[in-house]
C-alpha positions in Angstrom: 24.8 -4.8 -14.2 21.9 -2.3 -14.7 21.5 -4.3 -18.3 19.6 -6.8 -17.1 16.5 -7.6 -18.6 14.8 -8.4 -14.8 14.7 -5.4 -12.7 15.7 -5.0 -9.1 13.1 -7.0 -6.6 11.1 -4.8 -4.8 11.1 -5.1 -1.0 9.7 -8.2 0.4 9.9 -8.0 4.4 7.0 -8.4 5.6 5.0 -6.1 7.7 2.7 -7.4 11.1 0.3 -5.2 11.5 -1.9 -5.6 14.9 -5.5 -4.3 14.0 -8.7 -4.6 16.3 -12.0 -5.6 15.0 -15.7 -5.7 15.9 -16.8 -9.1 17.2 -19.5 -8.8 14.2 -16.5 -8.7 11.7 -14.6 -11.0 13.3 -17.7 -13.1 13.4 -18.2 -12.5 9.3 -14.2 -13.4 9.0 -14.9 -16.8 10.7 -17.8 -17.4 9.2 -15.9 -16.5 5.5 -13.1 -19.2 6.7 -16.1 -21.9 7.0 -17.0 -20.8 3.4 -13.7 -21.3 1.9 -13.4 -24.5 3.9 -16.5 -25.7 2.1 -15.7 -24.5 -1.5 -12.6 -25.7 -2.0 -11.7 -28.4 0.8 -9.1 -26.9 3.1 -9.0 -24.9 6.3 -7.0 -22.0 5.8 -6.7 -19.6 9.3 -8.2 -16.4 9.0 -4.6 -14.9 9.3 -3.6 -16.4 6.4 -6.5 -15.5 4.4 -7.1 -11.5 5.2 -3.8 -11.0 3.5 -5.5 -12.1 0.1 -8.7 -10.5 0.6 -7.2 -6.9 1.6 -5.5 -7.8 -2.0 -8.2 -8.7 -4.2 -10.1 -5.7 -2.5 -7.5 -3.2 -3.0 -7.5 -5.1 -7.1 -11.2 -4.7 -7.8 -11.6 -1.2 -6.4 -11.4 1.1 -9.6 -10.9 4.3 -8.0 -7.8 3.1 -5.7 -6.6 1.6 -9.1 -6.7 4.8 -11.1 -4.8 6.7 -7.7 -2.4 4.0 -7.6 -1.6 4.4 -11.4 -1.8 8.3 -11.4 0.7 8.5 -8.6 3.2 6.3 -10.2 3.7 9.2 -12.6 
């Protein structure tokens, strides 16, 4: 079956990670939660949402990208 056009899935079990933060930061994360409340309408938990911001982070820094790509080879 290695003919198939979609390859194998990559691994999807998720990971909880336990992390301490600054009460400034954690201040900055609620107040980030009120923003995206406000923009588009829904209250998401900050849980939910760090998930997606470490993402787009990780996305929009050019030097991780390059690493990332470089030690694919």
């Amino acid at each position: 079956m290695a003919d198939l056009r979609l390859p194998k899935l990559p691994d999807r079990t998720p990971v909880k990670l336990t992390i301490v933060l600054s009460p400034q930061l954690h201040a900055d994360l609620d107040r980030y939660g009120e923003a995206y409340e406000a923009a588009y309408g829904k209250q998401e938990s900050i849980v939910d949402l760090i998930p997606f911001m470490l993402a787009s982070f990780l996305e929009g820094d050019p030097a991780f990208r390059r690493a990332r790509k470089a030690a694919r080879r």
